[in-house]
Short mmCIF file of the C-alpha atoms (twelve columns), coordinates in Angstrom:
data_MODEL
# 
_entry.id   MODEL 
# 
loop_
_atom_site.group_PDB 
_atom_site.id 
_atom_site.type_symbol 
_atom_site.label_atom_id 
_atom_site.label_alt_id 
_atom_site.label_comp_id 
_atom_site.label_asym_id 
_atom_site.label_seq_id 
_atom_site.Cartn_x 
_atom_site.Cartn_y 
_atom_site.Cartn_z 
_atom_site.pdbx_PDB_model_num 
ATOM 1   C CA . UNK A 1   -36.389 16.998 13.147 1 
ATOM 2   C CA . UNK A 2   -34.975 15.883 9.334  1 
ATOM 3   C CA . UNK A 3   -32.250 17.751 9.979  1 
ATOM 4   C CA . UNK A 4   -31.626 16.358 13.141 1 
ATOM 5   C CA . UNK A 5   -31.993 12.727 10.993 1 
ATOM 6   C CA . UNK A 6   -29.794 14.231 8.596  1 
ATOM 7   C CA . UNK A 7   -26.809 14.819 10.707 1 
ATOM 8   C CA . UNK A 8   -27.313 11.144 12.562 1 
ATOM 9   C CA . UNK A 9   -27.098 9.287  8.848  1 
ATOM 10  C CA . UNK A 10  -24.716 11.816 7.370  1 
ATOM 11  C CA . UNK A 11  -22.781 11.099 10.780 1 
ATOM 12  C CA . UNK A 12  -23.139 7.151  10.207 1 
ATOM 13  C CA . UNK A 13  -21.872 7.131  6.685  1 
ATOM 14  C CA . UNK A 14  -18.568 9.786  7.325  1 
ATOM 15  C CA . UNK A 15  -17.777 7.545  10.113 1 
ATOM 16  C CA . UNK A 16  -17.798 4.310  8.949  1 
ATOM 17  C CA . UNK A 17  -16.379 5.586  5.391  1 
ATOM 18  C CA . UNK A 18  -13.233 6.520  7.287  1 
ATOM 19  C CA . UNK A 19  -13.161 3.836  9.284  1 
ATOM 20  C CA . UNK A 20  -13.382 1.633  6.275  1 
ATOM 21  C CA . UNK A 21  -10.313 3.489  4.429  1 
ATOM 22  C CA . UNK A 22  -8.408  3.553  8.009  1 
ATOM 23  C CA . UNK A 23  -8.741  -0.142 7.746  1 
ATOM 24  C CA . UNK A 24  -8.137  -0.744 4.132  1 
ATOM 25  C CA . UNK A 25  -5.014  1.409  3.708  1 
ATOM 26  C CA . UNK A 26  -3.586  0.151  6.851  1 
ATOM 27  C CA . UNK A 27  -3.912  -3.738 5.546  1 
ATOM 28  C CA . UNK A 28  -3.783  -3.451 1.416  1 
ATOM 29  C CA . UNK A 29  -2.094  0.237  1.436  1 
ATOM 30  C CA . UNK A 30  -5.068  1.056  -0.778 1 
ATOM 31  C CA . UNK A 31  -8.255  2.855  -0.191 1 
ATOM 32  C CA . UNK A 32  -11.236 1.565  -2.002 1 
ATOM 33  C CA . UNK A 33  -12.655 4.397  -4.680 1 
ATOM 34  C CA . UNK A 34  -16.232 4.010  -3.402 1 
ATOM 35  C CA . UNK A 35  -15.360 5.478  0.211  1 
ATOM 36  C CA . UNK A 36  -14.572 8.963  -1.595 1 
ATOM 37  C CA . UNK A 37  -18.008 8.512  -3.571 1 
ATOM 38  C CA . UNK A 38  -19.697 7.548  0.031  1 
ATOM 39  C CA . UNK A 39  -18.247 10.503 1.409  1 
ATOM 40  C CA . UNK A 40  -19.333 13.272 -1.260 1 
ATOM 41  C CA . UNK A 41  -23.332 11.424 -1.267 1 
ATOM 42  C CA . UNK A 42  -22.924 11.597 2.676  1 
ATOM 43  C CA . UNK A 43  -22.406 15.365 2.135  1 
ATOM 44  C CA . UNK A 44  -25.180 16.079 0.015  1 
ATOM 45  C CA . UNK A 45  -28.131 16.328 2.556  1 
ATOM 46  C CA . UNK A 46  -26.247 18.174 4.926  1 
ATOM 47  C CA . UNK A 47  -25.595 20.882 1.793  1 
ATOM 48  C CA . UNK A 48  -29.237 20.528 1.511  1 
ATOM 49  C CA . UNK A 49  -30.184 21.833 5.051  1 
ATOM 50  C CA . UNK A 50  -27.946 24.980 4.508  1 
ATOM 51  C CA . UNK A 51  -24.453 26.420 6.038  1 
ATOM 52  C CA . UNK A 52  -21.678 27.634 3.910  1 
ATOM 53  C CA . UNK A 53  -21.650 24.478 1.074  1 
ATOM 54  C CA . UNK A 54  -19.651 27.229 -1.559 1 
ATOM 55  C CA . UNK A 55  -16.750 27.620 1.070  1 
ATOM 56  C CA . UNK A 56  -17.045 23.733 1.671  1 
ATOM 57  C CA . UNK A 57  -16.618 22.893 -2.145 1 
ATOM 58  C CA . UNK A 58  -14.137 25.448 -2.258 1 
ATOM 59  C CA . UNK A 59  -11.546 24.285 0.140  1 
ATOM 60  C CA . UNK A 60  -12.301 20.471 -1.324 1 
ATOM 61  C CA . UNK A 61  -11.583 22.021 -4.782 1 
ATOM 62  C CA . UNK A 62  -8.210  22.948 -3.062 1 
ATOM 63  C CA . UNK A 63  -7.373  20.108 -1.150 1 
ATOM 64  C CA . UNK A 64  -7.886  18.364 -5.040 1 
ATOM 65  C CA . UNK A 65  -5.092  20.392 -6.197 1 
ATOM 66  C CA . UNK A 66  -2.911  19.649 -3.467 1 
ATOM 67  C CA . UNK A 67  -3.563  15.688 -3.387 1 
ATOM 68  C CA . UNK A 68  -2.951  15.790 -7.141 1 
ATOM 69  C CA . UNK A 69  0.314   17.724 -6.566 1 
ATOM 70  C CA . UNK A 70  1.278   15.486 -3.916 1 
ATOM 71  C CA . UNK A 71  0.298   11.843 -5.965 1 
ATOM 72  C CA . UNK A 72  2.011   13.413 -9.198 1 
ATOM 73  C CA . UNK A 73  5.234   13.858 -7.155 1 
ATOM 74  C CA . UNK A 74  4.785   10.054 -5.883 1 
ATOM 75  C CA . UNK A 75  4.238   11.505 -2.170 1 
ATOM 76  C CA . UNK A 76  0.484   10.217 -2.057 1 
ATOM 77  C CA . UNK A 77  -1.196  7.117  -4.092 1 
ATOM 78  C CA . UNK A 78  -4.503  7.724  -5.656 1 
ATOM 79  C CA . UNK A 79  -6.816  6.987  -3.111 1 
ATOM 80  C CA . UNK A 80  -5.153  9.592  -0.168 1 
ATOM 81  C CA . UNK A 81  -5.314  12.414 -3.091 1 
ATOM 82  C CA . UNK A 82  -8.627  11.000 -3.636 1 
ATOM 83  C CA . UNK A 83  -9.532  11.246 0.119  1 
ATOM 84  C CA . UNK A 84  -8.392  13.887 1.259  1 
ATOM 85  C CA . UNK A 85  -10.777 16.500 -1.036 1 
ATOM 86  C CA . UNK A 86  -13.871 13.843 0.197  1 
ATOM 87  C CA . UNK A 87  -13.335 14.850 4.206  1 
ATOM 88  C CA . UNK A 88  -12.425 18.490 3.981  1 
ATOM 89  C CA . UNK A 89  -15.849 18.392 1.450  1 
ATOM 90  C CA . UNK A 90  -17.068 18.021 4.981  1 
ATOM 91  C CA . UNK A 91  -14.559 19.582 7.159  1 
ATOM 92  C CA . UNK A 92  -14.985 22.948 5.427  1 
ATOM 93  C CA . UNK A 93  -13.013 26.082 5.759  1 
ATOM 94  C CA . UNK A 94  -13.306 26.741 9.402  1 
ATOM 95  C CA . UNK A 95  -12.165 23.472 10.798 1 
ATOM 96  C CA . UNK A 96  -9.385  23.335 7.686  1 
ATOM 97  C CA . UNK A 97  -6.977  24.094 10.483 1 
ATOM 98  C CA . UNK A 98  -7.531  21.674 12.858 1 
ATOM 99  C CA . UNK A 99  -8.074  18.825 10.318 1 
ATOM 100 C CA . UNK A 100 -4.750  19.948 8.979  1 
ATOM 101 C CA . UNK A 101 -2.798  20.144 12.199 1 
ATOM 102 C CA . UNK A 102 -3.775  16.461 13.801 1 
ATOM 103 C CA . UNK A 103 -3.402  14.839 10.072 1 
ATOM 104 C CA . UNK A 104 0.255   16.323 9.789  1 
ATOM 105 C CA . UNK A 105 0.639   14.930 13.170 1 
ATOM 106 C CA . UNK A 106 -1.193  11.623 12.964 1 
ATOM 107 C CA . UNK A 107 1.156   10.972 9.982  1 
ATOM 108 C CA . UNK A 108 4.132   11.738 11.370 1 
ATOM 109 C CA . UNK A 109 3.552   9.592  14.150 1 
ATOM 110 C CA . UNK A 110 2.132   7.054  11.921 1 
ATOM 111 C CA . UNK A 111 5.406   7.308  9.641  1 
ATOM 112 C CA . UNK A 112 7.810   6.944  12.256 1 
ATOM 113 C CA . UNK A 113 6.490   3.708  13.704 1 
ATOM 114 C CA . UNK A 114 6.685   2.619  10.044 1 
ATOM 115 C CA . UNK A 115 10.464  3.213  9.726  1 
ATOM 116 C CA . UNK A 116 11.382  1.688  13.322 1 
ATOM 117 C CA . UNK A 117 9.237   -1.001 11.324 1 
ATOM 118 C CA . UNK A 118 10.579  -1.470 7.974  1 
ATOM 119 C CA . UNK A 119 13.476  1.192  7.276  1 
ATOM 120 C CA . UNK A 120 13.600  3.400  4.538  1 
ATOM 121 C CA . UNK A 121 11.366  1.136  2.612  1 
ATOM 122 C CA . UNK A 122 8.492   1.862  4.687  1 
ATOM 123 C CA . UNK A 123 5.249   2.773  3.178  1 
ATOM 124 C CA . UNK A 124 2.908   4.900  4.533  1 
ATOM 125 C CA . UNK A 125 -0.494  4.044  4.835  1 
ATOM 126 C CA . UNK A 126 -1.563  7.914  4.906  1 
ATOM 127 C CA . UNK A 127 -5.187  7.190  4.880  1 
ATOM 128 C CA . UNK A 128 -5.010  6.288  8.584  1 
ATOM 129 C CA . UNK A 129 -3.848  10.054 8.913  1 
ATOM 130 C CA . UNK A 130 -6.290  11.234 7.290  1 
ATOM 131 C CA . UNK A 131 -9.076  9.304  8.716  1 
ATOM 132 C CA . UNK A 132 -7.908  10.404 12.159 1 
ATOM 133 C CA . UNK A 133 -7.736  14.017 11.322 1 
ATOM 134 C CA . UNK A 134 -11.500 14.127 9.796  1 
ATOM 135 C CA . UNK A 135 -12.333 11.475 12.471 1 
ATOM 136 C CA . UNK A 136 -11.034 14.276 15.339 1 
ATOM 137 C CA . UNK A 137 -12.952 17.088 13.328 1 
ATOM 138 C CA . UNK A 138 -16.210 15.080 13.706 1 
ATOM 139 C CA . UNK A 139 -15.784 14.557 17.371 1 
ATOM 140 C CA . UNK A 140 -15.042 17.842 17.709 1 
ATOM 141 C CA . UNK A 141 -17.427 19.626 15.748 1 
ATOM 142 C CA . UNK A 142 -20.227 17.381 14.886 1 
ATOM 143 C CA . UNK A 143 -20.892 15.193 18.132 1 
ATOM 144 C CA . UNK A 144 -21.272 17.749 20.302 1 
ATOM 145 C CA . UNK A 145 -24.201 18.863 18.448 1 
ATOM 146 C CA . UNK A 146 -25.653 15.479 18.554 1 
ATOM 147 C CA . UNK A 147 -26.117 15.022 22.437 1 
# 
């Protein structure tokens, strides 16, 4: 049963958190630094009731890399290099794929509506992509075990 409680708050928090970052990159272009933090303390208690947490900070460890690659090249601001290591903390290495595949999409979609929008100038508010691509993981692979 606390697990059960577990994956309904850790749910709750991963969520909204994403929703939250979805919203505020998509108005401000910025994505507040406490929705990383919310993410990562969402994640502890489902560490805590067991699964593969080394593989899971692994692949955030790597996703860190590449979101500091990507900001240092000016692709990504702080807060999508920031965000991205926070959901695939949770994703793992097993739905890497999938999170990877409908982000990549997600922002390409996302980017072209922003050029029919605004030209070449456009920015990007890639924290909508990435919210939809952990937001499709959780469907996907949490929800199902919480009917």
């Amino acid at each position: 049963m606390l697990t059960y409680a577990c994956v309904i708050i850790a749910s709750l928090i991963f969520v909204g958190a994403l929703a939250f970052a979805a919203i505020d990159d998509a108005r401000h272009l910025r994505i507040d630094n406490r929705v990383p933090l919310a993410l990562l303390a969402g994640f502890v208690p489902l560490a805590l009731t067991g699964g593969d947490a080394v593989g899971h900070l692994t692949a955030a460890v790597i996703a860190l890399l590449a979101g500091a690659v990507l900001y240092r090249a000016r692709i990504w601001g702080g807060g999508d290099a920031k965000l991205l290591p926070s959901i695939v903390l949770w994703v793992g290495p097993l739905g890497l794929e999938r999170f990877a595949l409908i982000t990549a999409g997600a922002g390409a979609l996302l980017a072209l509506i922003m050029l029919a929008r605004a030209g070449r100038s456009a920015q990007v508010p890639y924290g909508v992509a990435l919210a939809a691509g952990g937001l499709d993981w959780w469907v996907s692979a949490v929800l199902p075990s919480l009917s």
